[in-house]
C-alpha positions in Angstrom: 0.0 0.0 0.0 1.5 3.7 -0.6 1.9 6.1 1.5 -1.0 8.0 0.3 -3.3 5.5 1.8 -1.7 4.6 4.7 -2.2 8.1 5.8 -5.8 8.0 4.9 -6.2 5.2 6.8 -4.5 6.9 9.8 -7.1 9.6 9.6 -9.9 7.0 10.6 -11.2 5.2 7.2 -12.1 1.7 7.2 -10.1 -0.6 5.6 -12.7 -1.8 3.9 -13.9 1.7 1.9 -11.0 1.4 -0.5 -11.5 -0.9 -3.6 -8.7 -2.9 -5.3 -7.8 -0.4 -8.0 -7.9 2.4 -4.9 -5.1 0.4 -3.2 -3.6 0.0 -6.3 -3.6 4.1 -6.9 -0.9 6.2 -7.8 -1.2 9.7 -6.5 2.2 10.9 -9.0 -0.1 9.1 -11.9 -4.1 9.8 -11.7 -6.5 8.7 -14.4 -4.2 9.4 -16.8 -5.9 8.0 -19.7 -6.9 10.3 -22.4 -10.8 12.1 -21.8 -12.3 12.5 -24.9 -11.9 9.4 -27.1 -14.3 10.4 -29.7 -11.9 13.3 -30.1 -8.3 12.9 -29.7 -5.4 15.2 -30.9 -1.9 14.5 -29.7 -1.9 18.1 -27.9 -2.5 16.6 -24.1 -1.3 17.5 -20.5 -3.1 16.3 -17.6 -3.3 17.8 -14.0 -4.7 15.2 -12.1 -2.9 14.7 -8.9 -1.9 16.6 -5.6 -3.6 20.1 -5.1 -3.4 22.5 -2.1 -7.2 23.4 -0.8 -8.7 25.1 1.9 -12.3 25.3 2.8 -13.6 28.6 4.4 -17.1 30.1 5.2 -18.6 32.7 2.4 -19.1 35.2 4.8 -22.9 37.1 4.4 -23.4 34.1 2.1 -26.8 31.8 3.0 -27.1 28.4 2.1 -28.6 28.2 -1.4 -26.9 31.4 -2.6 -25.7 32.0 -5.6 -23.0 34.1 -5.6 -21.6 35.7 -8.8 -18.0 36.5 -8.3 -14.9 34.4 -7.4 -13.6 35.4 -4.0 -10.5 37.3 -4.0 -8.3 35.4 -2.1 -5.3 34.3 -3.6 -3.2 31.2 -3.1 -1.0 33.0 -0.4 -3.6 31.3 2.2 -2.4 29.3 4.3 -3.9 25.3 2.9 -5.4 22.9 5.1 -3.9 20.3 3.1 -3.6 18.6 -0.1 -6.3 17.1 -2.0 -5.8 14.3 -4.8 -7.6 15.2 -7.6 -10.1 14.2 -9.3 -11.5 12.9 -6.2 -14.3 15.0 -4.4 -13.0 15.7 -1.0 -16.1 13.4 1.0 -14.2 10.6 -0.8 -11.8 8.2 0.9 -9.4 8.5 -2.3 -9.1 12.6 -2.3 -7.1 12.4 1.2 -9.3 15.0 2.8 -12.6 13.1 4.2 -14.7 16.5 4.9 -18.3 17.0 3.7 -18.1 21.1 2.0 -21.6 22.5 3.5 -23.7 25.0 2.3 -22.3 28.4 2.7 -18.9 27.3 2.9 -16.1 27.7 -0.3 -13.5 25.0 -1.5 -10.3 26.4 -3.0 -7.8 24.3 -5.0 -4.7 25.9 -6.6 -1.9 24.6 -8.1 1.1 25.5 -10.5 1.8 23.9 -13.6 4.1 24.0 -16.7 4.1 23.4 -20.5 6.3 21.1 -22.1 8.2 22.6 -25.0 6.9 22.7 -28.1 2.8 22.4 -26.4 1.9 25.9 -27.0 0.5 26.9 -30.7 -2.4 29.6 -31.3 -4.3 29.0 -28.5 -4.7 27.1 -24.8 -7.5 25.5 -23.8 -8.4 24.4 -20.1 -10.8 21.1 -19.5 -12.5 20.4 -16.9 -14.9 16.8 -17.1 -16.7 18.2 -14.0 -17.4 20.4 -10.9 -20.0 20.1 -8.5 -21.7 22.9 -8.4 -20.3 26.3 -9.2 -17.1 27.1 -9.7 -14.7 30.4 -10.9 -11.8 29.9 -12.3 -8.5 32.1 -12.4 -4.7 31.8 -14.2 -2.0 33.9 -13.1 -4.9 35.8 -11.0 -6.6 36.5 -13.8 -10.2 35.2 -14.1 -11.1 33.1 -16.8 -14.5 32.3 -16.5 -16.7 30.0 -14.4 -19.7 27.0 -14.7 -22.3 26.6 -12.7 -23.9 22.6 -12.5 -22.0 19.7 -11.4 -22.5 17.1 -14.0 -21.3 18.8 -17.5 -18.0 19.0 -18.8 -16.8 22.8 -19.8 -13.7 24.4 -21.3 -12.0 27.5 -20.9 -9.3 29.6 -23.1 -6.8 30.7 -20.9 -4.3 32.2 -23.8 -4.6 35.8 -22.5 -3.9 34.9 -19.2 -0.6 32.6 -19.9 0.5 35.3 -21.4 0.5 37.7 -18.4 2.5 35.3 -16.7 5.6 36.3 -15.3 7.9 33.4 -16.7 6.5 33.1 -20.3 4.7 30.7 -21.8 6.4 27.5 -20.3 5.2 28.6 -16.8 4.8 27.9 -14.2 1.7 29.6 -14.0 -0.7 29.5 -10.7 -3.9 27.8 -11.5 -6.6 28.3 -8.8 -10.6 26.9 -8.9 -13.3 28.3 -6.1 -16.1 25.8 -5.6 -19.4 26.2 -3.9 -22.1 23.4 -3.4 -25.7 24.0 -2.1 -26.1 20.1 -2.5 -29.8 19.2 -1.5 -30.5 22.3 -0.3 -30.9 24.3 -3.7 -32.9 23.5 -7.3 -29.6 22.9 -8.5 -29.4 19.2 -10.5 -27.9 16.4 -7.6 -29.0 13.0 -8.8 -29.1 11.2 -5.5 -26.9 13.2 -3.1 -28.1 14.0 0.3 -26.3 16.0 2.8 -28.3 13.8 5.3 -27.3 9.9 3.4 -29.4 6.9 3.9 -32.2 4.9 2.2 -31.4 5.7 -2.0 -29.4 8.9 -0.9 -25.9 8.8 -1.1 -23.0 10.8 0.3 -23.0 14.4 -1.0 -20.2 15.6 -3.2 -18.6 18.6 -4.1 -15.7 19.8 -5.9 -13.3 18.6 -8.8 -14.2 15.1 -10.0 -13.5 14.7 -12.9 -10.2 14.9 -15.0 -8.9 18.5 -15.5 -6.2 19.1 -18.1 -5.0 21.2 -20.9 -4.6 21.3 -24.5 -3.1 23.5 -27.0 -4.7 24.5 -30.7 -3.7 25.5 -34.2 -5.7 28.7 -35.2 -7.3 26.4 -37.6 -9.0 23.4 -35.8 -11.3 21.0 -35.6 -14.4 22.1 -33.0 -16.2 18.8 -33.2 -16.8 16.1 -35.0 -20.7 15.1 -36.0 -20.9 11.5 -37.2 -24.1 9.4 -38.8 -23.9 6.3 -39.7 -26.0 4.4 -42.4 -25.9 1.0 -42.7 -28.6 0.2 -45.0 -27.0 2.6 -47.4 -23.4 0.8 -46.4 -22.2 4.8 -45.9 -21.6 7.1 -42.9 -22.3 10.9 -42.7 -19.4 13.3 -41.7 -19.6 16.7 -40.9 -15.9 18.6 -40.1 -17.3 21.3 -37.7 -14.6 23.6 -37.3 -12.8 26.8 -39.3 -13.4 26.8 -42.8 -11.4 25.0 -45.6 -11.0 21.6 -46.7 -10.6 18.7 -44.4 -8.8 15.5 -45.5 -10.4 12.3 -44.0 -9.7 8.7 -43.8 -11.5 5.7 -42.6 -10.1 2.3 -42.1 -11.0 -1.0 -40.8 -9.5 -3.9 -39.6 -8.2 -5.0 -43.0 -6.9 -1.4 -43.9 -7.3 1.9 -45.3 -10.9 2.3 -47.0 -11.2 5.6 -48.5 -9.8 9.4 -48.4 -12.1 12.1 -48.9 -11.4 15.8 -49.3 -14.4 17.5 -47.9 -15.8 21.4 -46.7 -15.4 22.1 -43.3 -18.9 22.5 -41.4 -20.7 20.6 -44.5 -22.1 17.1 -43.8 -20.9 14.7 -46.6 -22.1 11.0 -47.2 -18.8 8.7 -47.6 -19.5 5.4 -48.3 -17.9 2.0 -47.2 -16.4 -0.2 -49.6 -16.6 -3.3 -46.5 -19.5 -3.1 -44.3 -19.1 -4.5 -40.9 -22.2 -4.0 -38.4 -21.6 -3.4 -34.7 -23.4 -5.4 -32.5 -22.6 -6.2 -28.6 -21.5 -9.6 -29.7 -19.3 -8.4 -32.4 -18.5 -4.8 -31.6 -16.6 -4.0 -34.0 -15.4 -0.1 -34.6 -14.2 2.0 -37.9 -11.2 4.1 -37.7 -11.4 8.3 -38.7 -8.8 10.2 -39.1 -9.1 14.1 -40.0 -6.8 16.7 -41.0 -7.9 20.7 -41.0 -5.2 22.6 -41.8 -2.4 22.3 -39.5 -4.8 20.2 -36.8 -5.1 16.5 -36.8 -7.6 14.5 -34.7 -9.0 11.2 -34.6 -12.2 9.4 -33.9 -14.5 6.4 -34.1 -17.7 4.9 -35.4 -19.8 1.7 -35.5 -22.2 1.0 -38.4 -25.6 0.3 -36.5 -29.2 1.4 -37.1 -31.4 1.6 -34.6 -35.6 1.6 -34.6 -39.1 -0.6 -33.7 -40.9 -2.8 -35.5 -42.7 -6.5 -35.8 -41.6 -9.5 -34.7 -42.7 -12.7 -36.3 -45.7 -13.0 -34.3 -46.6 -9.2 -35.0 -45.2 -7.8 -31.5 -43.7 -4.5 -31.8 -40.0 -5.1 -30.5 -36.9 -2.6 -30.5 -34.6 -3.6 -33.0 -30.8 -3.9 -33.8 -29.7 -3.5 -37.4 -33.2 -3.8 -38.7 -33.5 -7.2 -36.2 -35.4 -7.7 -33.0 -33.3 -7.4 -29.9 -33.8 -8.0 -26.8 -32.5 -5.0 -23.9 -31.8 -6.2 -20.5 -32.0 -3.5 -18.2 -28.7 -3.6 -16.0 -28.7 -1.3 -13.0 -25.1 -0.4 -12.6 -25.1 2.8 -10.2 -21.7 3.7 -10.7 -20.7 4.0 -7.7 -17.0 3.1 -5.8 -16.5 3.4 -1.8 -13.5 5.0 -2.4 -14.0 7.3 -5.2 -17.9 7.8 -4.8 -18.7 9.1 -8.8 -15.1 8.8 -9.6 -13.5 5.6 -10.7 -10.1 5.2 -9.0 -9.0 3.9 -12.6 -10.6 2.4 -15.9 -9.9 -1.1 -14.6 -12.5 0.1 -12.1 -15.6 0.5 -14.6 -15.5 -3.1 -16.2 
């Protein structure tokens, strides 16, 4: 066990909170697998890992208030400790084991630096999730907020790298102030409850999901909006992004299928020279590789359709690549003892 745990463990959790893949954890290393699979670019640096944080009152503030601006307290403050992020800090895993009330502020901060060569046009600042508001300030400059603890948002923090006193590479101070009304708002919660028990579980608050940054070419790819078509053996690809010609290319498992110069922001049928349905028996996933300009990214797809209709006795069913299927419903809740919400690592979810 590392010593991350055992001091955990000091501070009064049970043994048996902490899952397999929590023992296993590596504080130095933290869900470091890439975020957005659907959308990778080889422009990636992840700050998951050891934060400072303190947790105040908002003075004047009530429970249920929603206050507009960060507070201005810097990361001079004196920390109550470090918190492992992305783990909320109810959770065994974050090292703190503190519920944040109503009226009350978490703040993380942090310093981090750019590898050479990460910086092109612009910097962009992930985080997967925050629970419930948050603001968000480089180099003490704010650079913007979210409020609602389930969504992932992003932030370009160009301007303020650049007011940094040691140039792009850094460091640069990266600080994020939380507040969580929990049950006690009409803010979305799922099943948190301040007061756990019956179908309510622990309330959580804070960081907890991966935060990291990437860097962009001035030309870039926004998103990508993918539809397949299996009857028609083709897929529909829009390039949402700057405008100019994208370059694509889809492979399979035997190879390289087809290259296609398309318009950016313009969906465009492609077809497929080898169809290969995806089902859960067999599924299997196309390759998509896109260039815009200078940018490069890469993505996925399985050819499926989806719809209702007869059975052979005339029963409406839901169907699977135009056959009837049946759906089990699984109840997984998605929940770990140590991490709450969080997955201690990808091992964890299968």
């Amino acid at each position: 066990m590392n010593e991350y745990l055992r001091r955990e463990r000091k501070d009064g959790a049970r043994p048996d909170r902490f899952t397999v893949w929590g023992e296993a954890l590596d504080p130095e290393a933290v869900l470091q697998e890439y975020p957005r699979p659907q959308l990778v670019r080889d422009s990636y640096l992840n700050l998951n890992g050891l934060w400072q944080y303190a947790i105040s009152a908002q003075p004047g503030v009530a429970p249920g208030a929603h206050t507009s601006a960060a507070s201005t307290t810097a990361p001079g403050d004196v920390a109550d400790g470090q918190i492992l992020v992305p783990f909320s800090p109810e959770t065994p895993l974050s090292g703190v084991g503190r519920q944040l009330q109503p009226g009350e502020e978490l703040k993380y901060w942090r310093s981090f630096t750019m590898p050479e060569g990460f910086v092109q046009d612009k910097v962009l600042l992930h985080f997967g999730a925050v629970d419930q508001r948050c603001h968000v300030r480089v180099n003490g400059v704010e650079v913007g907020g979210h409020v609602g603890g389930f969504l992932p948002f992003t932030l370009d923090i160009t301007d303020a790298l650049r007011r940094g006193e040691h140039g792009w590479a850094g460091p640069h101070a990266l600080e994020v102030t939380v507040q969580d009304d929990s049950d006690t708002s009409y803010h979305s919660r799922g099943k948190q409850k301040l007061k756990r028990g019956g179908i309510w579980y622990t309330a959580q608050s804070g960081i907890w999901q991966t935060v990291w940054l990437e860097s962009l070419a001035g030309t870039h790819v926004e998103k990508l909006v993918i539809v397949p078509d299996l009857a028609g053996s083709a897929v529909e690809l829009t390039v949402v992004g700057a405008s100019g010609t994208a370059t694509v290319v889809i492979t399979d498992d035997v190879g390289e299928l087809t290259t296609v110069e398309m318009d950016a922001n313009v969906p465009t049928r492609i077809p497929l020279a080898r169809s290969h349905p995806w089902s859960p028996e067999d599924p299997f996933l196309y390759d998509v590789a896109v260039r815009l300009g200078e940018d490069q990214v890469s993505s996925y797809f399985g050819l499926r359709s989806f719809g209702m209709g007869p059975d052979a006795d005339g029963h409406l069913r839901l169907l699977l690549n135009g056959e009837p299927y049946f759906h089990a419903g699984l109840l997984d809740q998605g929940y770990w003892s140590d991490g709450f919400l969080t997955p201690p690592s990808d091992e964890a979810l299968v």
